[in-house]
LOPAVEX-644467 format. One record per atom (N, C-alpha, C): x, z, y. Coordinates in steps of 0.2 Angstrom, whole numbers, plus 2048, in hexadecimal, padded with zeros to 3 digits. Layout:
BEGIN
XZY/...
# end
This chain:
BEGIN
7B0902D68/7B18FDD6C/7B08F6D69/7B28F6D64/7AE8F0D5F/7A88EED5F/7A58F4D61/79D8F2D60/7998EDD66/7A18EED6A/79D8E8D71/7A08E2D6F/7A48DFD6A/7A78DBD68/7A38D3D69/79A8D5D67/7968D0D69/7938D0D6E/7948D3D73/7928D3D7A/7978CED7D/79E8CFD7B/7A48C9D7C/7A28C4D7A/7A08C4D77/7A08BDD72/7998B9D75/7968BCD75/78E8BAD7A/7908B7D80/7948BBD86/7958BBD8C/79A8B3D8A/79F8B2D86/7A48ACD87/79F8A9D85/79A8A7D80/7958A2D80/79189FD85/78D8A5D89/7898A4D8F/78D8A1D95/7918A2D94/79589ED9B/79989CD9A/798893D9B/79B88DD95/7A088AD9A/7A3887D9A/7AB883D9A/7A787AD98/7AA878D9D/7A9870D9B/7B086DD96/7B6872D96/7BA872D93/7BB876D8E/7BA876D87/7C087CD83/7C2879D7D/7C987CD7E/7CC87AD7A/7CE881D73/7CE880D6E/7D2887D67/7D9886D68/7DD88BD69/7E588BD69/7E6892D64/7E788FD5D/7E9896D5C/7E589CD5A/7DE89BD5B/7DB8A1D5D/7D78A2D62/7DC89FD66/7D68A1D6E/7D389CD6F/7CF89CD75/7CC897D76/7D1896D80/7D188ED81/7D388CD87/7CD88AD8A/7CB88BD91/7C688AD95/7C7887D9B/7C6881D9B/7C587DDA3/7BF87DDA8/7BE87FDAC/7B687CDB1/7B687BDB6/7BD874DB7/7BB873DBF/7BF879DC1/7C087DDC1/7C3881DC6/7BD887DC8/7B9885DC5/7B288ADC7/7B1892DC2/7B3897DC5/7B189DDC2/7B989EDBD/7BA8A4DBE/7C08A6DB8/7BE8A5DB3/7B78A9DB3/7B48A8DAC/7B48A4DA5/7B489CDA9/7B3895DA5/7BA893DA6/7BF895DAA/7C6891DAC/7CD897DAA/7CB89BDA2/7D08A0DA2/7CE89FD98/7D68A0D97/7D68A3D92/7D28A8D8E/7CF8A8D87/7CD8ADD84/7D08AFD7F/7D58B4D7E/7D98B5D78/7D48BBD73/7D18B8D71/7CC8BCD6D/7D08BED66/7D28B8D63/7D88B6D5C/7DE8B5D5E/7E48B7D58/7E88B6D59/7ED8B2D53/7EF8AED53/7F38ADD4B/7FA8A9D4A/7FC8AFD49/8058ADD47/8058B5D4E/80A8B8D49/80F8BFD48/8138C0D4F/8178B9D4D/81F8B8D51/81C8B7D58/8218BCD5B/8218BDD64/8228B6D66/8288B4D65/8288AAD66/8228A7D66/8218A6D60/8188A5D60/8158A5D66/8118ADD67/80E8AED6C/8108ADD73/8188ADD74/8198A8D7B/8198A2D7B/81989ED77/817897D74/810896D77/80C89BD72/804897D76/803899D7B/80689FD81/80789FD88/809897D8B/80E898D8A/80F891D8D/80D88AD8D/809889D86/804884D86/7FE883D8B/7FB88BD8B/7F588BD8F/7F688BD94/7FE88ED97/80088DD9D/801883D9E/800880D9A/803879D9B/7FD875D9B/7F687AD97/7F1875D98/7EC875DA0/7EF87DDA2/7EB87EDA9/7EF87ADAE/7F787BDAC/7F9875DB0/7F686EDB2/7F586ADAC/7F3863DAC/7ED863DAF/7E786ADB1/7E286ADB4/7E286BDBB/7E786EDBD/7EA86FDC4/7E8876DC6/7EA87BDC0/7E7881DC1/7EC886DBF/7ED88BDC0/7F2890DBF/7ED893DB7/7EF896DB2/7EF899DAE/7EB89CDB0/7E78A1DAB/7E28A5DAC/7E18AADA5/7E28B0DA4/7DF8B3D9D/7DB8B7D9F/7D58B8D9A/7CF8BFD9C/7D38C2D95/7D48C8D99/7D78CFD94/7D18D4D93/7D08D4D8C/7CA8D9D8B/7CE8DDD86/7CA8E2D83/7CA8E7D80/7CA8E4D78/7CA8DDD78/7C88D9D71/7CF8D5D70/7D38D4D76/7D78CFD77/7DD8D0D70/7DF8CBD6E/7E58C8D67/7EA8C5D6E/7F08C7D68/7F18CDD68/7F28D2D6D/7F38DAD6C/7EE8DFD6F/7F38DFD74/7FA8DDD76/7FE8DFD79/8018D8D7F/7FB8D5D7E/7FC8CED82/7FB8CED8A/7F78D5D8C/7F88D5D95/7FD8DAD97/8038DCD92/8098DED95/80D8D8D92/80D8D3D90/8128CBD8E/8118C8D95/80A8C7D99/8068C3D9D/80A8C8DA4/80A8CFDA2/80D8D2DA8/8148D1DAB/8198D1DA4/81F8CEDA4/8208C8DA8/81C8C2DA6/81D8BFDA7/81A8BCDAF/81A8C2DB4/8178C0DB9/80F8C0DBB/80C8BFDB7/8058BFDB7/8018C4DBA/7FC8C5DC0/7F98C9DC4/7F48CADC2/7F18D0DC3/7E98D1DC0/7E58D0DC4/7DF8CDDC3/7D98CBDC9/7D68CEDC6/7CF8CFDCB/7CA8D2DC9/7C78D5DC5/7C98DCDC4/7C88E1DBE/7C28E0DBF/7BD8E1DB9/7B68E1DBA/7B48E6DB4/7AC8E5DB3/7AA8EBDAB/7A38E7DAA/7A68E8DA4/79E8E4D9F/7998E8D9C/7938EBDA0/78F8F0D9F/78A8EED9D/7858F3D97/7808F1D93/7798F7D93/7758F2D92/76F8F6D91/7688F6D8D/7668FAD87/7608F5D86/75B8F3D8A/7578EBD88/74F8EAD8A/74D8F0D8B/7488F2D90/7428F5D8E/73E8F3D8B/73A8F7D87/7358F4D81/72D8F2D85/72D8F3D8C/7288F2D91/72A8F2D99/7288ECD9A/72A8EBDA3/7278E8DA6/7228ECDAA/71F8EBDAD/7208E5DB3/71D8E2DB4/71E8DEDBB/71F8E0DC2/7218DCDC5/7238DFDCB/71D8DADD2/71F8DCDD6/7198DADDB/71C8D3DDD/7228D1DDF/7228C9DDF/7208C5DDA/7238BCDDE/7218BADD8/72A8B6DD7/7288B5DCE/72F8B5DCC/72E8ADDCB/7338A9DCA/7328A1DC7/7398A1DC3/73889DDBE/73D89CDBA/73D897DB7/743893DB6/74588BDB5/74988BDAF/749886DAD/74E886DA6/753882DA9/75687FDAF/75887BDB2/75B87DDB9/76287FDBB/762881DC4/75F879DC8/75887ADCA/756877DCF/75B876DD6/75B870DD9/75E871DDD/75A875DE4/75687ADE5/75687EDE8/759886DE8/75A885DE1/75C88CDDD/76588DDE0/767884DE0/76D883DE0/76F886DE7/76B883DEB/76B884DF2/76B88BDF4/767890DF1/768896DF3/76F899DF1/76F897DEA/77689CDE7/77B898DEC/77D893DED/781890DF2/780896DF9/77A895DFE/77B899E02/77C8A1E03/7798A5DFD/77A8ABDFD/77F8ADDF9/7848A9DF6/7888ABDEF/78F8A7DF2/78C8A3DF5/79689FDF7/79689ADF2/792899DED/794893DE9/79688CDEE/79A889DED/79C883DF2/79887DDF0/79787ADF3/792873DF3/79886FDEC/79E86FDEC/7A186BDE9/79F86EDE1/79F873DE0/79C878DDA/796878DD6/793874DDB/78A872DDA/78C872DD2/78D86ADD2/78F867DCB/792868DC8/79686CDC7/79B86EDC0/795876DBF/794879DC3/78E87DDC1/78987BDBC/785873DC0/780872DBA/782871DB3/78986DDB5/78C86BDAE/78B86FDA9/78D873DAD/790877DA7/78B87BDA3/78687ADA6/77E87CDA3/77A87AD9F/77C871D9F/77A86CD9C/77E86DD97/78586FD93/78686DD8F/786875D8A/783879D8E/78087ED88/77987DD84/77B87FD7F/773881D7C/76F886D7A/77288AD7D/770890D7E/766890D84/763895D80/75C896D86/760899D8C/75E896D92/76189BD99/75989AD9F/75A89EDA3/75489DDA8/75989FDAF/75589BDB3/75789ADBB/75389DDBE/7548A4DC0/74C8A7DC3/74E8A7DCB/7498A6DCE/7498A9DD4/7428AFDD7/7438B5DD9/73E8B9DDC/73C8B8DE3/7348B6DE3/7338B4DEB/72F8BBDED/7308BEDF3/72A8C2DF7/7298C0DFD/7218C2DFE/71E8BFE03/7218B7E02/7218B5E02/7218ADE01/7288ABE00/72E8ACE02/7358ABE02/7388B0DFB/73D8AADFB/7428A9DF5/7478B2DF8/7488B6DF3/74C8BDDF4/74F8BFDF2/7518BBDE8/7568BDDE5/7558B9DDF/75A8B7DDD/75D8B0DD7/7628B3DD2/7618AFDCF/7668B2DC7/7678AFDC1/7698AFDBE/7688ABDB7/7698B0DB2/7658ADDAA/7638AFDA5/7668AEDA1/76A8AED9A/76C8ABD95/76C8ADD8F/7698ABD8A/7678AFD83/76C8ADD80/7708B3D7B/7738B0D75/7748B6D71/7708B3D6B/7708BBD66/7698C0D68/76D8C4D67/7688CBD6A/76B8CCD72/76E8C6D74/7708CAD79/76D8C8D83/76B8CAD86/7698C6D8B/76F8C7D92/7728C0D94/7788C2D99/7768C0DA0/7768C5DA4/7748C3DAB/77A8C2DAD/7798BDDB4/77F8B9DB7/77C8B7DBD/7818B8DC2/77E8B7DC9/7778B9DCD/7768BEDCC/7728C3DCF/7738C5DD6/76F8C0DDB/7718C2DE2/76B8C1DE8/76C8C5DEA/7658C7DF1/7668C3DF6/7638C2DF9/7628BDDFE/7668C5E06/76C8C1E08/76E8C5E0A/7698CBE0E/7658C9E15/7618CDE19/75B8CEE14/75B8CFE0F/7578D4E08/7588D9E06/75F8DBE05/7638DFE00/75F8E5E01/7618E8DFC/75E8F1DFB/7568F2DFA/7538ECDFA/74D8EFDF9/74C8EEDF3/74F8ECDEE/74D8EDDE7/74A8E7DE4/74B8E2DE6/7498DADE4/74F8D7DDF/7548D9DDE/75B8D8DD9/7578DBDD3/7538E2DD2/7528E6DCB/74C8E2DCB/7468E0DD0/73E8DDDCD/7438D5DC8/7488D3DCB/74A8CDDCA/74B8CEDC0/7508D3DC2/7548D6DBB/74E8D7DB6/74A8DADB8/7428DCDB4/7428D5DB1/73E8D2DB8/73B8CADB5/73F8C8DAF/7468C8DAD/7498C6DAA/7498C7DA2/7498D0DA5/7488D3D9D/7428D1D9A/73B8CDD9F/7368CED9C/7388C8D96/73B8C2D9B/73C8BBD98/7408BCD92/7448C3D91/7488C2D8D/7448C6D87/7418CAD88/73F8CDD82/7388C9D80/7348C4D82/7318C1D7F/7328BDD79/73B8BCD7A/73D8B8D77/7418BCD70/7408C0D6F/7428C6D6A/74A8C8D6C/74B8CAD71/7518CBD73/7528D2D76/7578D9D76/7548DED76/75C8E2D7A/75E8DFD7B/7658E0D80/7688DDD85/7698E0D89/76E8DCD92/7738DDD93/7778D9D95/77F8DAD96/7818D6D9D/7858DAD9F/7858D5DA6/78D8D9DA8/7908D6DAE/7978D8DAE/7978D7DB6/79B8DCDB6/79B8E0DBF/7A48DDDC2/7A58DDDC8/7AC8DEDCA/7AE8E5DCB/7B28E8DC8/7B38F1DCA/7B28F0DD3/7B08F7DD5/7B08F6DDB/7A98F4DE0/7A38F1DDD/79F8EFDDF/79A8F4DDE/79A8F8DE2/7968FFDE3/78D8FCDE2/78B8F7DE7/7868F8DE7/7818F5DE1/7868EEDDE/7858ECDD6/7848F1DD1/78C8F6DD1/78A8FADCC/786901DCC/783905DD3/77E908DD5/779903DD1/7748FCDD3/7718FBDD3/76E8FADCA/7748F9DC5/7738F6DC0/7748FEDBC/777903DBE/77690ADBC/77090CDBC/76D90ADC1/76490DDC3/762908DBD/761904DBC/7608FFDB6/7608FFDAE/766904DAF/766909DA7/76D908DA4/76F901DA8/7778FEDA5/77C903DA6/780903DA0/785908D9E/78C904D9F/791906D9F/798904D9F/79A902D95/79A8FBD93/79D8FBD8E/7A58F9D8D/7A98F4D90/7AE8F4D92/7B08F0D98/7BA8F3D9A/7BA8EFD9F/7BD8E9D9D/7BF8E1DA3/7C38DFD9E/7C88DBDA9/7CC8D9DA7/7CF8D4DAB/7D38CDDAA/7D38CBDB2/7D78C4DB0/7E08C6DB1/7E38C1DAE/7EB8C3DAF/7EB8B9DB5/7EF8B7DB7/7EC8B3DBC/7F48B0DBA/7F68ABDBA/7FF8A9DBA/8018AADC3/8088ABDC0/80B8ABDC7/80D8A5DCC/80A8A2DD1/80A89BDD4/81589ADD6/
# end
């Protein structure tokens, strides 16, 4: 399980926080309110023994989500310090949200094109915005803490969109860090679906990614999502671990 230790460390890079703070070890993450991802606790480290301690920096984190207007939030992974910290968070009332799994697979060493055509941006254009808004629920008020949050990475990322016959059919993002390439937000234009324009997408991206000497994909599912994890199974992605949020209790 170690061995995915950098695929974690990848994904919490690729998907930045306009806020983080170090407590301890972990990292604190603010964004607006947007995505558990960027607005939850990462307990990757842990330092100092005593149980006190560790309800001590519970409470802080719990104090700086407060001051944001936000309930607590931790991602529990297979990596988490200390290892006993989503039964302290269970104790303590905290409910689990969306169990999800972070599945991997190598580049292929050749991938062919597909019959659309693919466009790719280093920047969410604001028609790119408009779609993930209307196909995905992004809220207009999100627009911007979205880009932000984009802008203040350094990471290489690409904004594709796949068109056929002339119209926009599925959107995504790209994100390099390391060997590792992270897809995020993978979605078909609703009256699309099923016709295999999400995998031409995914290609395209493998192509961007292994141009740039990068030779692995990581992406993360919500358990339960049949048709994502059919579709990204047919694509070669294995199951490397699962992880969840603990949410405070309002």
């Amino acid at each position: 399980m170690k061995a995915y230790y950098e695929v974690e460390e990848a994904a919490l890079n690729s998907w930045p926080a306009l806020q983080t703070r170090s407590l301890g070890g972990w990292l604190v993450k603010a964004n607006q309110g947007y995505t558990k991802r960027s607005n939850s606790v990462q307990p990757l480290h842990h330092f100092g023994p005593m149980e006190q301690h560790l309800e001590h920096k519970i409470s802080r984190c719990e104090q700086f989500y407060r001051e944001t207007g936000q309930p607590a939030i931790f991602k529990i992974t297979p990596f988490t310090e200390p290892e006993h910290l989503d039964s302290v968070l269970a104790r303590r009332g905290y409910r689990i949200a969306d169990p999800s799994t972070v599945m991997v697979t190598p580049i292929p060493a050749a991938v062919p094109a597909g019959a659309g055509e693919l466009v790719l941006e280093d920047q969410p254009r604001s028609y790119w915005l408009s779609l993930l808004v209307e196909w995905n629920g992004l809220k207009a008020s999100e627009e911007k803490t979205f880009v932000s949050m984009f802008d203040s990475s350094p990471l290489p990322r690409v904004f594709a969109v796949l068109y056929a016959q002339g119209r926009p059919v599925a959107l995504g993002v790209g994100v390099l860090d390391g060997d590792y390439l992270g897809l995020y937000d993978i979605v078909t234009a609703p009256d699309c679906r099923g016709r295999g324009h999400a995998a031409e997408l995914i290609r395209g991206l493998y192509r961007w990614a292994a141009q740039r000497g990068v030779r692995q994909s990581y992406l993360q599912v919500v358990t339960g999502n049949k048709p994502a994890e059919a579709l990204y199974a047919k694509l070669g992605y294995r199951e490397a671990y699962p992880y969840w949020y603990r949410v405070q209790p309002e």
